[in-house]
C-alpha positions in Angstrom: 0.0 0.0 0.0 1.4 2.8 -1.2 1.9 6.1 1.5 2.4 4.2 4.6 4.1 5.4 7.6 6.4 2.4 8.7 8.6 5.0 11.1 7.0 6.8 13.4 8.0 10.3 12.8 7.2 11.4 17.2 9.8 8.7 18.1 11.4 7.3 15.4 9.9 3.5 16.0 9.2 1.2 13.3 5.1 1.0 13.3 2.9 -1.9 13.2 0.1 -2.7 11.1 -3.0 -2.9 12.9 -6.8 -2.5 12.9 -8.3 0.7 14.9 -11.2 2.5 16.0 -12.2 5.9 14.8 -14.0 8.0 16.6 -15.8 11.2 15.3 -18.6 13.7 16.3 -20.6 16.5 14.1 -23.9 18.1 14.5 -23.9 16.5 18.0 -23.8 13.3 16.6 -20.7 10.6 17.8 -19.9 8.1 15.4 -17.4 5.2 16.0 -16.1 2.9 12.7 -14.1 -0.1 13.8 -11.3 -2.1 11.9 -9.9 0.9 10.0 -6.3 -0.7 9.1 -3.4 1.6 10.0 0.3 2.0 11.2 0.3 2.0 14.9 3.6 3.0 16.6 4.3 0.4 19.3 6.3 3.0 21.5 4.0 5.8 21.3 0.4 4.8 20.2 0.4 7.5 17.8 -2.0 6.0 14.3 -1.3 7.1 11.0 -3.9 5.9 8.2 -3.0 5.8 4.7 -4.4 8.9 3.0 -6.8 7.3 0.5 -8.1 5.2 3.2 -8.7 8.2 5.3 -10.8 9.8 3.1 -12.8 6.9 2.3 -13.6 6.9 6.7 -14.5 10.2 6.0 -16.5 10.0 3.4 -18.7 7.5 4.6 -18.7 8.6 8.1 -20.0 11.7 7.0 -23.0 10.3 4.4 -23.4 8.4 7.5 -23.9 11.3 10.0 -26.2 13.5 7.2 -28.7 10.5 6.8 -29.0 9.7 10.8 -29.1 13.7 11.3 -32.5 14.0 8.8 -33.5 10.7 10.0 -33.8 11.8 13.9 -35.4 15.2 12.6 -38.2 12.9 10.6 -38.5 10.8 13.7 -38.5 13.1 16.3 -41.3 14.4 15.3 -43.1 11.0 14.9 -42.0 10.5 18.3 -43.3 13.4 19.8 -47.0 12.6 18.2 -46.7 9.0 19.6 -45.7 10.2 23.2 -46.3 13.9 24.0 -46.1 13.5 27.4 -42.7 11.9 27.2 -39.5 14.4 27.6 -36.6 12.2 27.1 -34.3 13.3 24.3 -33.8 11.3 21.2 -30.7 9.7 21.1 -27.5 10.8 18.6 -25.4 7.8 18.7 -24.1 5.5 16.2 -21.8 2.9 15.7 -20.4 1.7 12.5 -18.6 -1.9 11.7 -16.2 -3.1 8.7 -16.6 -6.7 8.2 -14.4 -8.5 5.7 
């Protein structure tokens, strides 16, 4: 794969290949995407992914976080005709998985 870091450039440690877990949160919504592959350094836990990869998290994370953030707008107010009486906020949570 073609950009990778195989020296960590902190502490000049030869990195490990390694699946991670990505963490992200716009519009008040947190989004988590598991098994992104990446160079890990041993010594310092710093993660570099490859750039094309990267994007590609991104991208899908984001397409990801625009479709929950209209679908919680269309729901909430379903919700809020189905239990008026109810005060509990909708929740703005989600978790994505790669499987191979």
């Amino acid at each position: 794969m073609k950009g990778l870091i195989t020296i960590c450039p902190e502490c000049q440690v030869k990195t490990e290949l390694r699946e991670i877990t990505v963490e992200f949160e716009r519009k008040g919504i947190r989004a988590t995407m598991s098994g992104i592959p990446a160079m890990v350094c041993p010594n310092c836990g710093e993660e570099y992914i490859p750039g094309e990869i990267g994007g590609d998290v991104i991208d899908v994370v984001s397409r990801a976080i625009d479709y929950l953030e209209a679908l919680l707008k269309r729901s909430e107010v379903r919700r809020k005709e189905l239990l008026p009486d109810q005060l509990t906020p909708s929740p703005k949570r989600l978790e994505l998985a790669l499987a191979s």
